[in-house]
C-alpha positions in Angstrom: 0.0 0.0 0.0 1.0 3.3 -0.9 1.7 5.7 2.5 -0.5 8.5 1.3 -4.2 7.8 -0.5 -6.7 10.2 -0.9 -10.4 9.2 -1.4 -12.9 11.8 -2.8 -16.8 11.0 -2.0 -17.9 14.9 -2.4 -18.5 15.8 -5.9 -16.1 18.8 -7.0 -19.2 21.6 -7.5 -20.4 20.1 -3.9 -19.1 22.7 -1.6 -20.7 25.7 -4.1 -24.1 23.8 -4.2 -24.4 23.3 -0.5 -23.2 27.2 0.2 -26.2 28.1 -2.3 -28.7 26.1 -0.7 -27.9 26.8 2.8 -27.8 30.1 2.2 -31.1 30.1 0.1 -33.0 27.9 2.8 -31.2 29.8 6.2 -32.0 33.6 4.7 -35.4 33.3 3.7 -36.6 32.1 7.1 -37.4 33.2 9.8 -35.4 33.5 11.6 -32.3 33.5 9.8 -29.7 31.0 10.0 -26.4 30.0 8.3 -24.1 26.6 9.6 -20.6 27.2 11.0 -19.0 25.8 8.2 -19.4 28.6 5.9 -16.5 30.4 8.4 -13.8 28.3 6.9 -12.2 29.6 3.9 -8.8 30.2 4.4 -9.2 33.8 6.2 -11.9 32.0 8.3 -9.2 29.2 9.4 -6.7 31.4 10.3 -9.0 33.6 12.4 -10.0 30.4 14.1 -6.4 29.2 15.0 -5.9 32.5 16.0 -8.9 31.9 18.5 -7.1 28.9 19.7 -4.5 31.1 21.0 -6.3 33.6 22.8 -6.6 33.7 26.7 -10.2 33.4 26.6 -10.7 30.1 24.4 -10.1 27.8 26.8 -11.5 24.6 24.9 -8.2 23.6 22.7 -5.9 24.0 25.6 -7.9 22.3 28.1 -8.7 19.2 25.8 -4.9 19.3 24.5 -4.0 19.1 28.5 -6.4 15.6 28.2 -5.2 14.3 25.0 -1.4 15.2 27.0 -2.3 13.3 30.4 -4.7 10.7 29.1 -2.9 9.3 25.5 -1.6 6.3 26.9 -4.6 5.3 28.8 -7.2 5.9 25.2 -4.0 3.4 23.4 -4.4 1.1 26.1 -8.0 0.9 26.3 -8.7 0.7 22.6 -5.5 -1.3 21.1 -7.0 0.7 17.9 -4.4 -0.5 14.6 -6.0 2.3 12.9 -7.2 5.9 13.4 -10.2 7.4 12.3 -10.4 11.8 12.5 -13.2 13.0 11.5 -12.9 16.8 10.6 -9.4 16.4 11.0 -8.2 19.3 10.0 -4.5 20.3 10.5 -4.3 17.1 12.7 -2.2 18.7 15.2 -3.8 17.6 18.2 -4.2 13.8 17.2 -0.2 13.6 17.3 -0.3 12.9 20.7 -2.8 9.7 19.6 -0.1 8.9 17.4 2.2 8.6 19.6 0.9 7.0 21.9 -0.9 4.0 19.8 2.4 2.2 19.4 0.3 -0.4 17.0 -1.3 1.9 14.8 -1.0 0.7 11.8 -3.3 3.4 9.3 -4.5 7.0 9.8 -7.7 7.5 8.0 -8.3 11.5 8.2 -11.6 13.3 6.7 -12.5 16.4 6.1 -14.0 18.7 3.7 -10.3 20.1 2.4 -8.8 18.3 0.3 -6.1 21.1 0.7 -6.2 20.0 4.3 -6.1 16.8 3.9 -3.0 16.5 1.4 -0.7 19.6 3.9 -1.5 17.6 7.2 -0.7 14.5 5.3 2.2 15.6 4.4 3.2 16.2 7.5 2.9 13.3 9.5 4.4 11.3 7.0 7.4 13.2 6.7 7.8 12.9 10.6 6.4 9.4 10.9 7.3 7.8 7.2 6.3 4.3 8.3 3.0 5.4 9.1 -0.1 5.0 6.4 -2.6 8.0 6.1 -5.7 7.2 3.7 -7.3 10.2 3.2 -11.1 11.0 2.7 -13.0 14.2 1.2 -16.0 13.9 2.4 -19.1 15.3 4.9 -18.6 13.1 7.5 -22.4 14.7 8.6 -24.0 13.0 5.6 -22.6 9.5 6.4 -19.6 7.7 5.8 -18.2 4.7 4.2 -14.8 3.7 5.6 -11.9 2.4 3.7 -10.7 -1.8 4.9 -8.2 -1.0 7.6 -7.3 -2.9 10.4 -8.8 -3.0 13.5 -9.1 -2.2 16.1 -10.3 0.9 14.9 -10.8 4.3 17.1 -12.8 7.1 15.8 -12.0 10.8 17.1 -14.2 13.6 16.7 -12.1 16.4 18.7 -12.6 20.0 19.4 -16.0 19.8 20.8 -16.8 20.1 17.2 -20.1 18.4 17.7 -21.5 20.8 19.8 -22.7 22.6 16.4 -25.0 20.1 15.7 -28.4 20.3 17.1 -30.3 17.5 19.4 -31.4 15.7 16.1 -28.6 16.0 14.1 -26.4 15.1 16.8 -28.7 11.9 17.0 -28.3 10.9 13.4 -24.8 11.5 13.7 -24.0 9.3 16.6 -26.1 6.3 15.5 -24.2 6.8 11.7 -20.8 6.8 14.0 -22.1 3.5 15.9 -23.0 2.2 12.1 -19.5 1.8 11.9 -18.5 0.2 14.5 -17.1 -3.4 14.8 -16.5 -4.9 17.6 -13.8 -4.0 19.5 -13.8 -0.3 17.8 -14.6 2.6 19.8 -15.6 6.2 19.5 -13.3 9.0 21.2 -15.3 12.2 21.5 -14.6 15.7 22.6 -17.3 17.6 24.4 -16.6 21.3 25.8 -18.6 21.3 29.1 -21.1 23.4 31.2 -19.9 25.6 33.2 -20.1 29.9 34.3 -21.9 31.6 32.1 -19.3 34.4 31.8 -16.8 32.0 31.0 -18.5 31.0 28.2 -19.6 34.3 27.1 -16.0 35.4 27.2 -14.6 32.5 25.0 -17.3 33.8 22.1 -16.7 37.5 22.6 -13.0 38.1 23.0 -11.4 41.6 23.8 -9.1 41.8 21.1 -12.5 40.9 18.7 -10.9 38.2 16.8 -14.3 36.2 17.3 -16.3 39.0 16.3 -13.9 38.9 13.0 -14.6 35.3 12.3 -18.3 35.6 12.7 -18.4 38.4 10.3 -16.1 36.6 8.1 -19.2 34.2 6.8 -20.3 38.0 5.4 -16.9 37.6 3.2 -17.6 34.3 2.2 -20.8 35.6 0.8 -19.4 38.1 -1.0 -16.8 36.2 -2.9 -18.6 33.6 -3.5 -22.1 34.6 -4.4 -21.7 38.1 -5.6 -23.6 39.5 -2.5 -23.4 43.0 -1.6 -23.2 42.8 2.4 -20.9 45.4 4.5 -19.7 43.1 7.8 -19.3 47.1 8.8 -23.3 46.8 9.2 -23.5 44.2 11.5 -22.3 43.8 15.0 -21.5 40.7 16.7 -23.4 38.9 19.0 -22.5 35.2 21.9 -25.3 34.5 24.1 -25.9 31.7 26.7 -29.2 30.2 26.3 -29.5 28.5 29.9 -32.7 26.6 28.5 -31.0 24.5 25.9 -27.0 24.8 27.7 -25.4 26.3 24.4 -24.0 29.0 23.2 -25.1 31.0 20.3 -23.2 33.4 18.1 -25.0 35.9 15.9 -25.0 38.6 13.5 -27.1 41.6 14.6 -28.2 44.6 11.6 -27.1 47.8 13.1 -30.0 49.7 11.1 -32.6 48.2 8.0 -31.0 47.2 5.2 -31.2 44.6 2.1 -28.8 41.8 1.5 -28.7 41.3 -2.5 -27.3 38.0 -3.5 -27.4 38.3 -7.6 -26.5 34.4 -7.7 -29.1 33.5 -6.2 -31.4 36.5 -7.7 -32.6 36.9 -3.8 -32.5 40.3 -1.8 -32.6 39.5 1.6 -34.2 42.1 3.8 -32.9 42.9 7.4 -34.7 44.8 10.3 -33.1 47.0 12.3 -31.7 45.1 15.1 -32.6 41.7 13.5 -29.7 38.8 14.2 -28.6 36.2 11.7 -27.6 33.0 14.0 -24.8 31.6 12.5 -23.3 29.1 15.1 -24.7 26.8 18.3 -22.0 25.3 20.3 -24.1 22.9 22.9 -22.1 22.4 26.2 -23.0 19.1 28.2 -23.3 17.5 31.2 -21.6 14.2 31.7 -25.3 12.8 32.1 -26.7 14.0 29.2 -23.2 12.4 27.1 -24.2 9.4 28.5 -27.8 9.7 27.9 -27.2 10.5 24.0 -24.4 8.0 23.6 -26.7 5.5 24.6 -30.1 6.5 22.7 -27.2 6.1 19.6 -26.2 2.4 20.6 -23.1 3.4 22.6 -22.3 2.7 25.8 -20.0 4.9 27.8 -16.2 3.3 28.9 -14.0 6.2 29.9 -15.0 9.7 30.9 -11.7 12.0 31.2 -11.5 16.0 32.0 -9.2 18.3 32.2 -7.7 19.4 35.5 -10.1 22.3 36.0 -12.9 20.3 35.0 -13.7 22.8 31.5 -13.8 20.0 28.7 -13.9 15.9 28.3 -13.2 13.6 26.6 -15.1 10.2 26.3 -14.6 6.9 25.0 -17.3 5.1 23.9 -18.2 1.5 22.5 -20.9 -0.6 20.8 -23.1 -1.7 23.3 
């Protein structure tokens, strides 16, 4: 087997189609939403590993700490001969995986990028050349068919990334995860957790307003890629804690009434002074209600790891 494979399952128009219908379908209800992935172009990832680094964001550092006290216990636990990221990213935080899974034999990394994909890829193998990395382009949201590796097989979802996805759609995605499953293979997941309320609040409204840049950057993805004529200047940004539902919600708030046009999609979108545009949830848990979805998904809850303070966790799950 060759070291490096890449496998593309998205169709090369897909990202454009998907922008145009989720902006199509978010803008002309009420009210208005966009998903979190329209942040990351290449401005939109920098912004965010700029975020990483500020004193505020607390989630990488506090689930890096975990990934730094806890890598030898997850290899021990799982055995896993291959490694499954999903939304992987730069991979920089799974290194400590890959160091510690002495018996790893395959890296199987997916994300959207292929850009990504290939530079992370890259990488790793020139640090670890005896290592295979199969590579797959795909929406891990929309299910996922996995390449024949061998197991045991662990499959990381890092970052507290799910925490974007809503009750339902974090249902169907944990049942799709426990679809792929054998026995013996576990699920490692990252879930940023409950905790003050102006903790949280900082973490999505930073004083130097690098967040407030990355919201409004979705405005500049727009703009590029669908010809709309939107000043971020005319929005302000917006986290909120929603104590109801636990999560954290970032919006776009019209300082005065104004009209979005979007000539590729012939739309104009009309704003309200003081009207928001949600364009992210990030759901913070309980260790309870982790357990409680893991199971309604066919899971069953193994391990349960936090950082020192108690901000973020990690949990490793299998196929009950």
């Amino acid at each position: 087997m060759s070291p490096f494979l890449l496998t593309r399952t998205l169709p090369e128009d897909a990202t454009d189609a998907d922008l145009r219908a989720d902006v199509l379908n978010g803008l002309t209800r009420t009210p208005k939403v966009l998903p979190p992935k329209w942040f990351y172009d290449a401005r939109g990832s920098e912004l965010f590993e700029e975020i990483t680094r500020l004193p505020e964001y607390y989630p990488t550092r506090a689930e890096r700490e975990i990934l730094a006290d806890r890598a030898g216990e997850i290899a021990a636990a799982t055995g896993a001969r291959t490694l499954v990221e999903l939304g992987s990213g730069s991979s920089e935080k799974t290194r400590y995986l890959l160091d510690a899974l002495t018996d790893l034999h395959t890296y199987v990394p997916v994300d959207v990028s292929e850009s990504a994909l290939t530079g992370a890829a890259e990488a790793l193998l020139a640090e670890r050349p005896e290592l295979s990395v199969h590579a797959i382009v795909a929406d891990f949201t929309r299910g996922l068919v996995l390449p024949g590796t061998p197991g045991p097989r662990l499959v990381a979802f890092l970052g507290g990334t799910i925490g974007n996805l809503l009750p339902e759609e974090r249902a169907l995605f944990l049942r799709s995860v426990r679809d792929l499953l054998s026995p013996g293979d576990a699920l490692l997941l990252g879930t940023d957790l409950v905790k003050d309320e102006d903790v949280l609040v900082r973490a999505y409204d930073d004083a130097a307003g690098v967040t407030a840049e990355f919201n409004k950057n979705v405005l500049a993805v727009l703009a590029r890629e669908l010809d709309a004529d939107v000043d971020p200047a005319d929005f302000e940004h917006v986290a909120r804690w929603d104590r109801e539902q636990e999560w954290i919600e970032m919006r776009l708030r019209a300082r005065s009434a104004l009209s979005v046009k979007i000539p590729e999609l012939d739309l104009v979108v009309p704003f309200e002074a003081g009207e928001e545009l949600r364009t992210e949830v990030s759901a913070k848990f309980r260790q309870e209600r982790v357990w409680e979805e893991l199971a309604a998904a066919g899971l069953e809850l193994a391990h349960w790891w936090t950082d020192r303070e108690g901000r973020f966790a990690l949990s490793l799950a299998t196929a009950s």
